[in-house]
N, C-alpha and C positions, 0 to 999 in steps of 0.2 A: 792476254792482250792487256800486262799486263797486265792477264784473268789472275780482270780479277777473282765481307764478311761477318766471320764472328767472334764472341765474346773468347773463346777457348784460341788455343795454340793449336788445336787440329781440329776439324770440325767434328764433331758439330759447329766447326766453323772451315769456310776454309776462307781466306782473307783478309779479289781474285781480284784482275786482272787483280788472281785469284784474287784471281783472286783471288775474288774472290779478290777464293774464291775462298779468296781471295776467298786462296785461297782463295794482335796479327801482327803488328809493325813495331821498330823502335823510333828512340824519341832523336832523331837525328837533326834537329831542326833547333833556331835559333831558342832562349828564351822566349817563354809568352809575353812579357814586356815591349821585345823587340816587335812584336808584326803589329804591322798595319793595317792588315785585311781581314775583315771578320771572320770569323769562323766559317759561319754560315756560307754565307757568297765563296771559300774554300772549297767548302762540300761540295757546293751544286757546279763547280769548274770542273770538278776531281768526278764527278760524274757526268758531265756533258765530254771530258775529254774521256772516257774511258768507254764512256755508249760508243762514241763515233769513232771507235779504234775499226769495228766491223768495218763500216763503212771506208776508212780509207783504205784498210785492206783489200777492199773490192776495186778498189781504183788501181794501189798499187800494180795487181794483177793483171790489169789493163795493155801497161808495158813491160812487165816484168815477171821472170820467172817466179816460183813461189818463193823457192829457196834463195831467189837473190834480194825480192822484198823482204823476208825475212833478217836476213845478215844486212841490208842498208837500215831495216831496223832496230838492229842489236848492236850496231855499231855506233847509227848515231846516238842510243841510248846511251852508250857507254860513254860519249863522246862530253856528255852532259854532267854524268857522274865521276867523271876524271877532274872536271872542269873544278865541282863541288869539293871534289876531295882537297884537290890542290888549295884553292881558297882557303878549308878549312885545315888543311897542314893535317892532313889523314894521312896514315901509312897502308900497304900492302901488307896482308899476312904474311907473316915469316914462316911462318910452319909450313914443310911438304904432307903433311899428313890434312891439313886444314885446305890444300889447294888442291888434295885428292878429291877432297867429299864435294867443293866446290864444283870441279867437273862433273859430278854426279848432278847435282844440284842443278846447274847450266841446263844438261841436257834434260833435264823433266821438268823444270819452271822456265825455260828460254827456247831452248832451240824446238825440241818438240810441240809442244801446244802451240808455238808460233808459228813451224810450218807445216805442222797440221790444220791448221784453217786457214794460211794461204792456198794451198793443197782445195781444200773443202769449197771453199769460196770460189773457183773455178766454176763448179756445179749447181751450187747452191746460193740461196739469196742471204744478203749480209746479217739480214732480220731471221733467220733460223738459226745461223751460226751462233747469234748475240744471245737467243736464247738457250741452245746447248750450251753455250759457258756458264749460264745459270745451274746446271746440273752439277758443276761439282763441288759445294756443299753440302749434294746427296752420295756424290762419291766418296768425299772426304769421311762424311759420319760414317758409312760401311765400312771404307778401308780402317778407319782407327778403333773401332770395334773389334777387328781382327787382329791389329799391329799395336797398338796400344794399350796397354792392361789397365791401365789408369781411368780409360773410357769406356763406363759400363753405359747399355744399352735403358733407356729408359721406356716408360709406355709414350711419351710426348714426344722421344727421337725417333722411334721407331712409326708411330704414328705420323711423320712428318717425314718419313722415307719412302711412305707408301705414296703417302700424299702427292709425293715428287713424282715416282714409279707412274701414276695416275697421268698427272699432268704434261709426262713424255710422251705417253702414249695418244693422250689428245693434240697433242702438238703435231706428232705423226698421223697422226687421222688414221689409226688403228681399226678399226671397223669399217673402216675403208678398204683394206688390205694395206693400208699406205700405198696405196695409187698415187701415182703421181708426183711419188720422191723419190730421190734422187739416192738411193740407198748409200754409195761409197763416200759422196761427198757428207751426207748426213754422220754416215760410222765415225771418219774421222773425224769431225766437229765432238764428237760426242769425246770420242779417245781423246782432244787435245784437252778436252775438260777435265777426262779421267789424270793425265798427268801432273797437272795442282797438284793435287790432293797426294799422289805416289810422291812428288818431288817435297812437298811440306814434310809427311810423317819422319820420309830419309833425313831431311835437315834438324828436326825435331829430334832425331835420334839421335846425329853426327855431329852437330857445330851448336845445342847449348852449348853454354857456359865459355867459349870463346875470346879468348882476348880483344880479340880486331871490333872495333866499333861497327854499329850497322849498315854505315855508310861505306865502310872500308870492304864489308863483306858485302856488300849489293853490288858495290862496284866491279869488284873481282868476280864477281860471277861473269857480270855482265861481259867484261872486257874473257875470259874463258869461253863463254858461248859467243862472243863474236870472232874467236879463235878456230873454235871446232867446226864454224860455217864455213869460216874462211879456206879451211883444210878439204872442205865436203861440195862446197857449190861446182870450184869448176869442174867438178868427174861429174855431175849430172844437169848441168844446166851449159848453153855458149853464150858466149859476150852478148849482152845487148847490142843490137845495132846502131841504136842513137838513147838519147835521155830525154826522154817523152816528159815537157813540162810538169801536167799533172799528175800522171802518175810519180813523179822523183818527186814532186813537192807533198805529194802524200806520204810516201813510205818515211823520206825526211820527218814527218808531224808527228807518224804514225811513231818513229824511234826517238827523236830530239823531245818532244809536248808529251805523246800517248808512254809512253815508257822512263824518263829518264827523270824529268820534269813533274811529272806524276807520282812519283814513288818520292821524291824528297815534299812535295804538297802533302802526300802521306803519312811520311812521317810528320810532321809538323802539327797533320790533325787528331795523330795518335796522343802527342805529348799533350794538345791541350785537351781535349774532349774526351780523351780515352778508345780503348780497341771498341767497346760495346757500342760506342755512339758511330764514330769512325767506319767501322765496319760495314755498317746500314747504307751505303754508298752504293757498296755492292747490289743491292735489290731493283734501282736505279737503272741499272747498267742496260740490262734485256729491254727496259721502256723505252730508253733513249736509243740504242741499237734498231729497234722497230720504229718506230719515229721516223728516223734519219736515211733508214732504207726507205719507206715508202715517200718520205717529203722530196726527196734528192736524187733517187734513184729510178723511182717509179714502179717501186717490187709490188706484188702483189700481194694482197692477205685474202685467205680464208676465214672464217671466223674460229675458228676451232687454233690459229696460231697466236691470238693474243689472251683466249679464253685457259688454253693449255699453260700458256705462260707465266701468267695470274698466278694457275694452281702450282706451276715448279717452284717458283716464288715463293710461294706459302706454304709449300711445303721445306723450301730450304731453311726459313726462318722460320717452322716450327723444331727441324732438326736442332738447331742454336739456341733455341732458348731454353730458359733456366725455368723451373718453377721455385717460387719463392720460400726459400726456409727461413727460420731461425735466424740463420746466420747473416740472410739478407742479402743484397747485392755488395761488391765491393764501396768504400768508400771511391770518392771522385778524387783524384789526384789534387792536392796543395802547393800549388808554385812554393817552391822554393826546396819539399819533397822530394827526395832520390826514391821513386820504387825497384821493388824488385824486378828484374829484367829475366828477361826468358826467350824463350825465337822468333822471330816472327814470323808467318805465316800469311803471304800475300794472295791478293787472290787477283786474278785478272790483270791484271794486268801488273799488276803485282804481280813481282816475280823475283824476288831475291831473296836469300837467309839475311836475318841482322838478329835483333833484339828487340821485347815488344815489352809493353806495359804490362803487368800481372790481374788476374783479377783475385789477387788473394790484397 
């Protein structure tokens, strides 16, 4: 959603809307000269829109199928990023090998984790969902431990994966027996988390070093996955019977603002602040998702849902961090500075391959 990170290209980062998870990003956005809107006030937009993706999702589902909020969200995303591209005189990837891996891509950063917690959000309230997307920065650091040779396991990531482990388990009210949840709708929220991270390492592996810019390639995803819905909705969902206001003017928010609109503000804050700062958006996300369910919605909390949350949090972002060598943290990007480029990795809502800032 979106799911939405961190410092690295895989998590120990993922991002999410991966966001993440978001998962991270490239610099697809105008020169720093050109903007007129602070950084800051960026940020806290790029997370007030990415908290309240849960939430419209819960509306969308109101009057619409899962799969059909979903594809009215993939499309107006795409609808957005067409818009961007054309402005900026982008092309489409040429290559059939490069619009292969993008279909891959699509369906583990788009279609699945977004109809996965439409799906979830049927059963479950907006504010659990928001914080199982927190999870996959814990899935991400697992998965690239495995798939990754590059990411060795440390005492601070691993200690930060328990951490996580810990804080699902409080969430679920484990010594409870998890009474009183909603098990299938809970699995897949957690799955759509787990997809990030599956869909980040694939792109990480397949589409570095790329010709097409990162806006050329978010796009092409997007408009890909708003392809494969379009192929798959009507075999398992029937026409809506009418266009229920709020819910069309959610899903609309949820794809044109939460998806489309957000990933080019993303890029923009990679280029000036960097992925390290940038990323921190993502921890955000699960507050404002909780927030926004109980102020608008009238969901309920236990205490063990915002106390569990805390500790997923803190354990995500002790997965991501670095402890300080020698060598130091990267320098801060120099306007005027080409760096090196590499994938990017969205989290949450965040959801496309491009190209991100290096931390080398």
């Amino acid at each position: 959603m979106s799911a939405p990170s961190a410092p690295r290209a895989v998590p120990g980062t993922p991002s999410s809307v991966d966001p993440p998870p978001p998962p991270a990003l490239a610099a697809a956005a105008a020169a720093p000269g050109h903007r007129s809107v602070d950084w800051r006030i960026r940020f806290a937009a790029l997370a007030l829109i990415w908290g309240f993706s849960f939430l419209l999702i819960k509306v969308g589902t109101d009057g619409y199928a899962p799969l059909q909020v979903s594809f009215g969200r993939l499309l107006s995303g795409a609808a957005v990023l067409a818009v961007a591209m054309v402005v900026r005189r982008e092309r489409l990837p040429r290559s059939a090998k490069t619009w292969g891996h993008l279909f891959v891509a699509a369906l583990f950063l788009n279609v699945l984790p977004f109809s996965l917690f439409a799906y979830a959000e049927l059963t479950i309230p907006s504010t659990l969902a928001g914080i199982c997307n927190a999870t996959s920065p814990l899935w991400g650091m697992a998965l690239s431990l495995v798939a990754l040779s590059e990411d060795r396991p440390t005492r601070r990531r691993v200690a930060g994966l328990g951490l996580g482990f810990i804080g699902v388990l409080t969430v679920l009210g484990a010594w409870q027996g998890f009474s009183g949840l909603d098990f299938a709708g809970t699995a897949m929220a957690l799955l759509a988390s787990l997809c990030y991270p599956i869909g980040w390492i694939y792109v990480r592996r397949t589409l570095t070093g790329s010709d097409s810019s990162a806006l050329a390639l978010t796009g092409s995803q997007l408009l890909v996955g708003t392809a494969q819905l379009a192929l798959v909705t009507p075999f398992f969902t029937a026409a809506p019977d009418g266009f229920p206001l709020l819910p069309t003017l959610s899903v609309l928010a949820l794809g044109a603002i939460g998806t489309g609109f957000a990933m080019l503000v993303q890029y923009g804050l990679v280029q000036e602040i960097g992925p390290t700062t940038a990323q921190m958006v993502t921890y955000f996300v699960p507050v404002i998702a909780t927030a926004a369910g109980v102020a608008l919605l009238g969901e309920q909390l236990s205490w063990n849902t915002p106390v569990g949350a805390l500790i997923v949090i803190a354990g995500a972002a002790l997965t991501q961090s670095r402890a300080r060598s020698s060598a130091g943290t990267p320098p801060r990007q120099t306007p005027g500075k080409t760096p090196r480029k590499t994938l990017q990795e969205p989290q949450d809502g965040r959801t496309a391959p491009g190209r991100r800032l290096s931390r080398s």
